[in-house]
MIKOLKOL-378697 format. One line per 4 residues: for each residue x, y, z of N, C-alpha, C. Coordinates in steps of 0.02 Angstrom, whole numbers, plus 50000, padded with zeros to 5 digits. Atoms other than C-alpha are relative to their C-alpha. Layout:
N
X Y Z X Y Z X Y Z  ...
***
This chain:
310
50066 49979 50023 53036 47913 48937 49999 50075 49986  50002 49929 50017 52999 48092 48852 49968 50025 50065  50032 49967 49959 52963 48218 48955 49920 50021 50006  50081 49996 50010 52788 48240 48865 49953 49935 50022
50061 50056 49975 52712 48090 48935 49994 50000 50075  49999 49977 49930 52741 48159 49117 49921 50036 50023  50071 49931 49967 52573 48231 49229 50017 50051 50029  49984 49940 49951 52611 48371 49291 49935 50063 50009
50087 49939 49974 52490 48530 49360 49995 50040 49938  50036 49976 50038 52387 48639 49256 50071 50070 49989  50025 50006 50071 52404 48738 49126 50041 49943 49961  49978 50058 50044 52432 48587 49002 50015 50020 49933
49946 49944 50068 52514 48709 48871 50059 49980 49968  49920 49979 50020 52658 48673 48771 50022 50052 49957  49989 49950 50063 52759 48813 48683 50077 49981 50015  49928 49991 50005 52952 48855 48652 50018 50024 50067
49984 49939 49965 52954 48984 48779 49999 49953 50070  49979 50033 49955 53035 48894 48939 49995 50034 50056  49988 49984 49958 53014 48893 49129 50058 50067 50022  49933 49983 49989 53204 48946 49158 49997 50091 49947
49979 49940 50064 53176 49090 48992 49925 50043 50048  50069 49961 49970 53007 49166 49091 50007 50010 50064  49981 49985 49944 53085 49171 49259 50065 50061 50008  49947 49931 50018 53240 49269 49181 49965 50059 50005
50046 49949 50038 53124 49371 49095 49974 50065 50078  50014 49977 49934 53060 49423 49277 50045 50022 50018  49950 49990 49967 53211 49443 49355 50033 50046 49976  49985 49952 50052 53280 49557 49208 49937 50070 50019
50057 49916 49996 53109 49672 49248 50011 50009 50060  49991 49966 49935 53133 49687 49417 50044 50041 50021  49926 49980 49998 53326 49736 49411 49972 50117 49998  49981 49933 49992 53261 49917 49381 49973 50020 50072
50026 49999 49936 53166 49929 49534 50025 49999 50057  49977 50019 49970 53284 49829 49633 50070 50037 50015  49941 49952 50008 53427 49948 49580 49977 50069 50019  49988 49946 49943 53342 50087 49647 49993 50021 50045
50004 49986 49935 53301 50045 49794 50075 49984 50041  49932 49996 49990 53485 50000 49811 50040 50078 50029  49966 49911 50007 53533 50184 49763 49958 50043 50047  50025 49943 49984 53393 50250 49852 49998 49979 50105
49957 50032 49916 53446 50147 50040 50051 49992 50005  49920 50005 50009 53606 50110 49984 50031 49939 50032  49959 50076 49997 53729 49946 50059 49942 49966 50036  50048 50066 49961 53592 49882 50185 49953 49954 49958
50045 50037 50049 53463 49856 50034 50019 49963 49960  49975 50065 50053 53590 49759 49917 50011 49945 50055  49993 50064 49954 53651 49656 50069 49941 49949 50030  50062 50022 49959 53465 49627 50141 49984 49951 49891
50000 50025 50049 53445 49566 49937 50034 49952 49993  49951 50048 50017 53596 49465 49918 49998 49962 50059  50008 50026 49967 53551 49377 50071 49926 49942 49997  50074 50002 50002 53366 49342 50048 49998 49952 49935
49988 50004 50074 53417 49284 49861 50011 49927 50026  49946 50074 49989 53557 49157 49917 49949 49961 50046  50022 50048 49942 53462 49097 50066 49926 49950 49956  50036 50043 50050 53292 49048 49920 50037 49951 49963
49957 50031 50061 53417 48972 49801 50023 49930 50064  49971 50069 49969 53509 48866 49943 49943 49958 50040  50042 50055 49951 53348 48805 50043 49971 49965 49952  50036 50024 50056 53269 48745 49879 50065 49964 49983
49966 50064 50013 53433 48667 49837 50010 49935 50053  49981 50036 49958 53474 48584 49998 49940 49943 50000  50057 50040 49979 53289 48516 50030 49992 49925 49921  49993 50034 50033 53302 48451 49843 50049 49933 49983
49960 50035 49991 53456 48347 49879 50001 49958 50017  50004 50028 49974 53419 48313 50031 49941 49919 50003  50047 50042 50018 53247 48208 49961 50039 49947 49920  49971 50020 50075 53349 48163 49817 49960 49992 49934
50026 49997 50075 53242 48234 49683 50049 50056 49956  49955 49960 50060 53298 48341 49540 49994 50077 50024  49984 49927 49950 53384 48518 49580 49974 50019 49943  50035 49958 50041 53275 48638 49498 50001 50077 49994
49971 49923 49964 53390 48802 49556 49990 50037 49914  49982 49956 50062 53403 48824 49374 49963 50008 49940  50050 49961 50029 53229 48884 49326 49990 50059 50014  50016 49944 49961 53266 49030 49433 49942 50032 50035
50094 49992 49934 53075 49012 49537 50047 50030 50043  49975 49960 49930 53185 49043 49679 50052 50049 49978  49946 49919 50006 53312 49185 49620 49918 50054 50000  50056 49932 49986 53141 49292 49594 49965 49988 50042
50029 49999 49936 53048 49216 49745 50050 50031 50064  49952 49965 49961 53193 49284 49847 50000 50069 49983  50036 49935 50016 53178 49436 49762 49963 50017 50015  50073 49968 50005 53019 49486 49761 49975 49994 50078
50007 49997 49914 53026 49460 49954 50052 50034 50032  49962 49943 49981 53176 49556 49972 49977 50070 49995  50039 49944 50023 53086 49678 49877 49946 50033 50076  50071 50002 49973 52947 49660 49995 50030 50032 50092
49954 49997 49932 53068 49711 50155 50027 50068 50042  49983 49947 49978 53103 49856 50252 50064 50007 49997  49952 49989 50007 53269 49927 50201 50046 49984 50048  49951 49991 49927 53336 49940 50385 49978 49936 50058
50011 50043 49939 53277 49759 50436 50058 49946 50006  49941 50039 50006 53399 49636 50486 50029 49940 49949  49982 50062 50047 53493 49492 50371 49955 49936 50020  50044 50086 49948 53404 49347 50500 49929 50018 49939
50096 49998 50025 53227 49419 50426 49996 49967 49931  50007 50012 50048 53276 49377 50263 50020 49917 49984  49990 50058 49976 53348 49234 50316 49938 49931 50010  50049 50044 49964 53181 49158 50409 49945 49996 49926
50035 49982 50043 53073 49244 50267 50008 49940 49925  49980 50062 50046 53177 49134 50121 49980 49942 50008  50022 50046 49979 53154 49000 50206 49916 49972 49993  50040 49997 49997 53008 48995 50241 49925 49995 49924
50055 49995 50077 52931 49046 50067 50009 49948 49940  49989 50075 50045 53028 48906 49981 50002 49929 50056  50018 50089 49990 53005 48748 50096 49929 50009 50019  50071 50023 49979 52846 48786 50178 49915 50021 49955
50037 49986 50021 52746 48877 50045 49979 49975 49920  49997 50009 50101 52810 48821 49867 50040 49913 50023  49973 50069 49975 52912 48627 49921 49968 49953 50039  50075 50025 49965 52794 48563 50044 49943 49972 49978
50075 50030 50039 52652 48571 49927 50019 49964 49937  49996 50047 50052 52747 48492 49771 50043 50040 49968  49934 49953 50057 52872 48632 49691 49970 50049 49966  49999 49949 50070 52852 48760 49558 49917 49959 49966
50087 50006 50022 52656 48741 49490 49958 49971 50073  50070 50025 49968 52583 48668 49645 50002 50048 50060  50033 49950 49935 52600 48808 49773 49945 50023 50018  50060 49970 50032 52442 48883 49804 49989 50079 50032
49993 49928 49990 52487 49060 49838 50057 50023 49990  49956 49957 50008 52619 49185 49805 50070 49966 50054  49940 50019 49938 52791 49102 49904 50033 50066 50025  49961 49944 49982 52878 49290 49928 49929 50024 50031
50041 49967 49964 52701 49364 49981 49964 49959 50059  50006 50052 49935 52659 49199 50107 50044 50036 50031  49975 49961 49926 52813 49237 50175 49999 50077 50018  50010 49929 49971 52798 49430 50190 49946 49986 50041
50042 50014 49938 52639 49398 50279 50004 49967 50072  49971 50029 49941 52712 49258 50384 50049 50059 50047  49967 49954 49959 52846 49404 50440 49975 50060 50031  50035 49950 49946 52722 49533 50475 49970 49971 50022
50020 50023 49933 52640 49435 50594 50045 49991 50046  49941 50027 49971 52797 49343 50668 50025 50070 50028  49949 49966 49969 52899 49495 50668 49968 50084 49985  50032 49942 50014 52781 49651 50668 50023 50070 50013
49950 49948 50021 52889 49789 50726 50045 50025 49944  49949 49982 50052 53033 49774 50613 49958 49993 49926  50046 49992 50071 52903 49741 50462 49976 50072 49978  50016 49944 50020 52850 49892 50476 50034 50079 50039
49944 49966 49964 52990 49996 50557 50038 50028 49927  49970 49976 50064 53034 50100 50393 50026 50075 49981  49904 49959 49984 53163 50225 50460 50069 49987 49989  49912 50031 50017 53336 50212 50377 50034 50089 50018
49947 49957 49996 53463 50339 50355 49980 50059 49955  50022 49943 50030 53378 50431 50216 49934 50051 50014  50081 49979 49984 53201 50448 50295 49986 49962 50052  50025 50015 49912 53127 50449 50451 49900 50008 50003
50069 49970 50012 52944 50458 50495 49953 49939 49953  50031 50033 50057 52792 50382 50415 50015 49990 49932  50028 50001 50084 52759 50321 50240 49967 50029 49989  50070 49944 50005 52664 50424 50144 49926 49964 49983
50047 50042 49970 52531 50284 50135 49966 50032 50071  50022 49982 49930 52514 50304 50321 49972 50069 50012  50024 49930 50005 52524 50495 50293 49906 50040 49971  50061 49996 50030 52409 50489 50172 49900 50000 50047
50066 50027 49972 52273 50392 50279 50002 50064 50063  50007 49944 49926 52301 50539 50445 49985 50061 49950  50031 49915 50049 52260 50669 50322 50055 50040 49986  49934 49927 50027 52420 50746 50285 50022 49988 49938
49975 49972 50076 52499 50816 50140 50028 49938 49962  49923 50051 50021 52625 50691 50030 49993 50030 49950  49973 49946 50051 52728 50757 49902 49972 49938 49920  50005 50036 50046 52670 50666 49751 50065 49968 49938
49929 50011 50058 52819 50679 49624 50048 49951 50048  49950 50043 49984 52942 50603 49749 49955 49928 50020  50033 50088 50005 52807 50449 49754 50013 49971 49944  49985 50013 50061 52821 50439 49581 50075 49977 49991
49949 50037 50004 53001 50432 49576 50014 49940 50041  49983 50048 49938 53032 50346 49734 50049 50034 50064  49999 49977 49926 53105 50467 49868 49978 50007 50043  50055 50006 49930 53000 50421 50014 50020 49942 50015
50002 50035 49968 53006 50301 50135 49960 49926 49970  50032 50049 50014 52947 50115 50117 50029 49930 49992  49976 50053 50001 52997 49955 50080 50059 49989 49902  49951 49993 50037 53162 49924 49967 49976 50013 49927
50029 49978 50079 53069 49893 49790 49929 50014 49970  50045 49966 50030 52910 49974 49790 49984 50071 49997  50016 49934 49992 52957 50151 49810 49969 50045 49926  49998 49967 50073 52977 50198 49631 49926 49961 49936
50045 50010 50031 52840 50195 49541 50037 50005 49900  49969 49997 50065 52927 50227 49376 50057 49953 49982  49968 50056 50018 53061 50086 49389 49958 49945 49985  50024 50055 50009 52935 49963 49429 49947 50011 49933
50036 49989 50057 52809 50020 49277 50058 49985 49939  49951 50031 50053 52975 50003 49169 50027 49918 50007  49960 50043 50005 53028 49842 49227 49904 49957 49966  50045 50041 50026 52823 49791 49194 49983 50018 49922
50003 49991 50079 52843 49874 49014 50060 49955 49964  49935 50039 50048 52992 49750 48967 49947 49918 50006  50030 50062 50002 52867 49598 49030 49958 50005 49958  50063 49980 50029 52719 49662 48947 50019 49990 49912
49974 50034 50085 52832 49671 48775 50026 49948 49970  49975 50063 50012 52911 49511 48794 49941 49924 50000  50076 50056 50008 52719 49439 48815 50021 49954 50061  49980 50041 49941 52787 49360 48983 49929 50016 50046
50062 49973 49977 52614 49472 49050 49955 50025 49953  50020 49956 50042 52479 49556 48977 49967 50060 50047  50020 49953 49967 52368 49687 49043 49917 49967 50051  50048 49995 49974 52204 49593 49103 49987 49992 50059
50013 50008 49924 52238 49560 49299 50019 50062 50016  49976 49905 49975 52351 49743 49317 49960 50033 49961  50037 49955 50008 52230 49815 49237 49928 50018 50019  50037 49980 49943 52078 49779 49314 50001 49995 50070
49988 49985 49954 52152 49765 49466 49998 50088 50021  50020 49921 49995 52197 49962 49461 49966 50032 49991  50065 49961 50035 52042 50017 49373 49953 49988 50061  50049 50024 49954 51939 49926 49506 50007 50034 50078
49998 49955 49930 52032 49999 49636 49996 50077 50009  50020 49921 50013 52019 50183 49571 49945 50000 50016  50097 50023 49999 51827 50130 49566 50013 50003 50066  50021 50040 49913 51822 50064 49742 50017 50093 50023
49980 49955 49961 51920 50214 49825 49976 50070 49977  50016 49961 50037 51851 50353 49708 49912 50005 50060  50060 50008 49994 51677 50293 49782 50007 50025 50080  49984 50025 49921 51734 50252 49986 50053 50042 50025
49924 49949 49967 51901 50366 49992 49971 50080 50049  50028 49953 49971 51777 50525 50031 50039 50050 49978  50005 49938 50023 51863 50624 49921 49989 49983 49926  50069 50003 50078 51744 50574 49741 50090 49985 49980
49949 50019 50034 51884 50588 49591 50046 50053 50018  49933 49941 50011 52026 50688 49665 50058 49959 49985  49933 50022 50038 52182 50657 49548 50055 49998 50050  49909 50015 49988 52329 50689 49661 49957 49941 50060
50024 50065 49944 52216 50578 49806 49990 49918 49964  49989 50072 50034 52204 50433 49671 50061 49991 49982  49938 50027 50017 52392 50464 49604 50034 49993 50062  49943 50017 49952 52470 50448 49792 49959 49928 50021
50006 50086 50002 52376 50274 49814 50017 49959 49943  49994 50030 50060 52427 50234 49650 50094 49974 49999  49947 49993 49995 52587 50272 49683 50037 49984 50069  49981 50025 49934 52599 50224 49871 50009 49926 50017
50029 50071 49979 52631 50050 49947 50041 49943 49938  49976 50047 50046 52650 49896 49852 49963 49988 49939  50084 50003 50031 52497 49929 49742 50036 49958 49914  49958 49984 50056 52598 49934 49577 50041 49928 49992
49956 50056 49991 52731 49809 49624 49956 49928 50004  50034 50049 50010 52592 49684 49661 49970 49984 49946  50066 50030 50068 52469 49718 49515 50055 49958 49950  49990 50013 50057 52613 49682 49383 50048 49947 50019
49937 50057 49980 52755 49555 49465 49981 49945 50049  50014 50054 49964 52658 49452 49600 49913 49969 50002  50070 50040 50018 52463 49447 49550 49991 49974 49946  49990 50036 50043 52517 49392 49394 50033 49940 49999
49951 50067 49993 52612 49255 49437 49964 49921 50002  50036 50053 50035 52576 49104 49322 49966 49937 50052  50029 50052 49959 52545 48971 49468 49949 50023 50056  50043 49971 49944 52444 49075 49591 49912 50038 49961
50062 49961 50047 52314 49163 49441 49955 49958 49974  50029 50050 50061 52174 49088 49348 49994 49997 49947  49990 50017 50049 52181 49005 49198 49969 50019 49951  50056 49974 50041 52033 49065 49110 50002 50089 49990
50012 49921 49992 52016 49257 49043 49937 50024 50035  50089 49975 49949 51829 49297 49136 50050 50006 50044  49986 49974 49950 51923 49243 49270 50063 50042 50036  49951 49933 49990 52081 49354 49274 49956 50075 49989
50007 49926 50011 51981 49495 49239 49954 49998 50077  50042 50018 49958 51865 49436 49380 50044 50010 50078  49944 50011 49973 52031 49396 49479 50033 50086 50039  49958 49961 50004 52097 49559 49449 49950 50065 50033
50064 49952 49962 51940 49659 49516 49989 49989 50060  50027 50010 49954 51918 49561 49651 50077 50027 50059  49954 49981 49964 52096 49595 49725 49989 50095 49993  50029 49905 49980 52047 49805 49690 49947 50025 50044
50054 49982 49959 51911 49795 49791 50024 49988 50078  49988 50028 49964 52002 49695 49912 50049 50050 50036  49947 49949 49988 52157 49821 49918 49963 50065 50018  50030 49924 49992 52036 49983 49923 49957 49977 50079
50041 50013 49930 51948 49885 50089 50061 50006 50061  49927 50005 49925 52116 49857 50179 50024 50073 50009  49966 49938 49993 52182 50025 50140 49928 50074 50029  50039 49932 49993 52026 50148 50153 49961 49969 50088
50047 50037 49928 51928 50036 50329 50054 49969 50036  49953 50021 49955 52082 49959 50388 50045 50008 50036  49945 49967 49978 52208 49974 50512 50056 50026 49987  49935 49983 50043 52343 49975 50402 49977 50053 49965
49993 49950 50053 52393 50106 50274 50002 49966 49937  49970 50040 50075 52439 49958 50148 49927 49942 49999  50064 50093 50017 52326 49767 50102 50036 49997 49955  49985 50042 50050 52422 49733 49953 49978 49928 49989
50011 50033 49979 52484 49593 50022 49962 49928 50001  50047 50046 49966 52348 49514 50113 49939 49992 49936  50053 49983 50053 52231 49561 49957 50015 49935 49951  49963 50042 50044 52333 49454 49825 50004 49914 50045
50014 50082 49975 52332 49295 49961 49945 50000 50010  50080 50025 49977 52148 49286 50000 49997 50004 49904  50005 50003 50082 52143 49319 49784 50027 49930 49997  49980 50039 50040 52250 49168 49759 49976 49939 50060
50026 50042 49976 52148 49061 49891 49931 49994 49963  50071 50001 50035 51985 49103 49803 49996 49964 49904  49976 50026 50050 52087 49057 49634 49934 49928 49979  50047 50072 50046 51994 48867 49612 49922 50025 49994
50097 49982 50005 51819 48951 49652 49991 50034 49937  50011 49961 50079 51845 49074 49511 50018 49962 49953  50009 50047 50082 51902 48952 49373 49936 49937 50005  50060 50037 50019 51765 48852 49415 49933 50024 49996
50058 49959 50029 51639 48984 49406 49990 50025 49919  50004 49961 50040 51724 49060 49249 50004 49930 49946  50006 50058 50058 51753 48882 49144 49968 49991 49958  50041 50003 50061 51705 48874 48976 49977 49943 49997
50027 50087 49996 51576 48719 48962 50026 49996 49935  49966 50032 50053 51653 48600 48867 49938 49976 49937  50038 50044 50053 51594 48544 48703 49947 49940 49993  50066 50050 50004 51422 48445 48675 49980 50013 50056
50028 50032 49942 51379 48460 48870 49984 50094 50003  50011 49939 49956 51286 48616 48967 49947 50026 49930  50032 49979 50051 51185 48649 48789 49918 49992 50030  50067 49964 49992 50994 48725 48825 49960 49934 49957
50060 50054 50027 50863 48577 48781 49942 50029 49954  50072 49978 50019 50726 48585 48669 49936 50000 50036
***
């Protein structure tokens, strides 16, 4: 039987442009990011990567085997869900974390519920959350060899200085691939041209959160106080590589733009009132639990029905 007479989950789209060719596509933008947090931690961050990687790829194959459905290693969901949770990892935490973390984000968050379209949240940012709870020291234990000391997040929030430019590049402290603000903006200018993204969730996401913190930060519009949250954290790395992510977003434009505001408001509450220095995160999963409420607020009424009476 063709494959087109199959049900499968929403969006009910066909084009050319393939699973397997839009997961590359990802994985190709991240590489700059991922390469410099390599260069900028050096062997622990490729090994904590090449661990975190293999361990998505093999629990998604094994579990697929083991049920004896079809191996689906080679859409690459899990080469960038391993990613993007390696990413998500403190340079100097152990191989196990990435280990439990893999795990974890491909059987119990994305396999569990049905595979690739039926997760219903982010599988690399489930499990990052699952590990800062579980394992809350080393989550946020982000002392290596090159840097010691707070993030400048953290800094930020105690009132001290941070150097802005090395946020921008990425010499500061933090987690392997969101230091650099300029890799990850290049690896989201290769998605953005390949039409794999566009701009309406990262962009009102960041606009909304300039708004929010501009208002609540207590210092009005100061530029270098909006470019070191801009530039701090996972802010960046989330708006363009994991709040976009086709199975967790909604389908409708209202509600990505809706989507994409509501996680800026969400991120400027965790970071400016909360204990933490960061919310990414936690911002982007409560966003992609609220997901069905917003496409059914933002749904275009269908044809002939919802029309105003005489």
């Amino acid at each position: 039987m063709s494959d087109l007479m199959k049900v499968s989950s929403n969006p009910h789209i066909r084009s050319k442009t393939s699973t397997s060719g839009i997961m590359l596509a990802v994985v190709i933008a991240l590489l700059p990011a991922a390469g410099f947090g390599i260069y900028n931690f050096g062997l622990d961050a490729l090994i904590l990567i090449l661990v975190t990687v293999l361990t998505t790829v093999l629990t998604e194959y094994i579990f697929e085997k083991i049920l004896r459905k079809k191996v689906t290693i080679g859409d690459y969901s899990a080469v960038v869900t391993g990613l993007l949770l390696a990413m998500n990892l403190p340079p100097k935490a152990p191989w196990w974390i990435g280990v439990i973390g893999g795990i974890f984000a491909i059987l119990v968050v994305k396999m569990l519920f049905g595979g690739l379209g039926q997760n219903f949240m982010n599988p690399a940012l489930g499990a990052r959350c699952f590990l800062l709870i579980s394992f809350t020291s080393i989550m946020t234990n982000f002392d290596c060899d090159a840097y010691t000391g707070a993030t400048p997040l953290a800094s930020l929030k105690n009132g001290e200085a941070v150097n802005i430019y090395n946020m921008f590049i990425g010499k500061t402290a933090g987690t392997i691939g969101e230091t650099s603000m300029v890799a990850i903006v290049i690896g989201a200018c290769i998605l953005i041209i390949l039409g794999i993204i566009d701009l309406k969730i990262p962009g009102s996401y960041i606009i909304s959160f300039i708004v929010f913190i501009s208002i609540f930060g207590g210092r009005g519009l100061d530029y270098a106080y909006i470019c070191a949250h801009l530039a701090g954290g996972g802010l960046m790395l989330g708006a363009f590589f994991m709040a976009t992510d086709y199975v967790t977003r909604p389908i409708t434009a209202k509600g990505q733009y809706v989507y994409g505001i509501l996680l800026g408001i969400l991120t400027g509450i965790f970071r400016i009132f909360g204990a933490s220095a960061e919310g990414v995160s936690y911002a982007i999963i409560i966003g992609n639990l609220l997901v069905p409420l917003i496409e059914k607020a933002t749904l275009p009424t269908a044809f002939g029905k919802g029309g105003a009476k005489a």
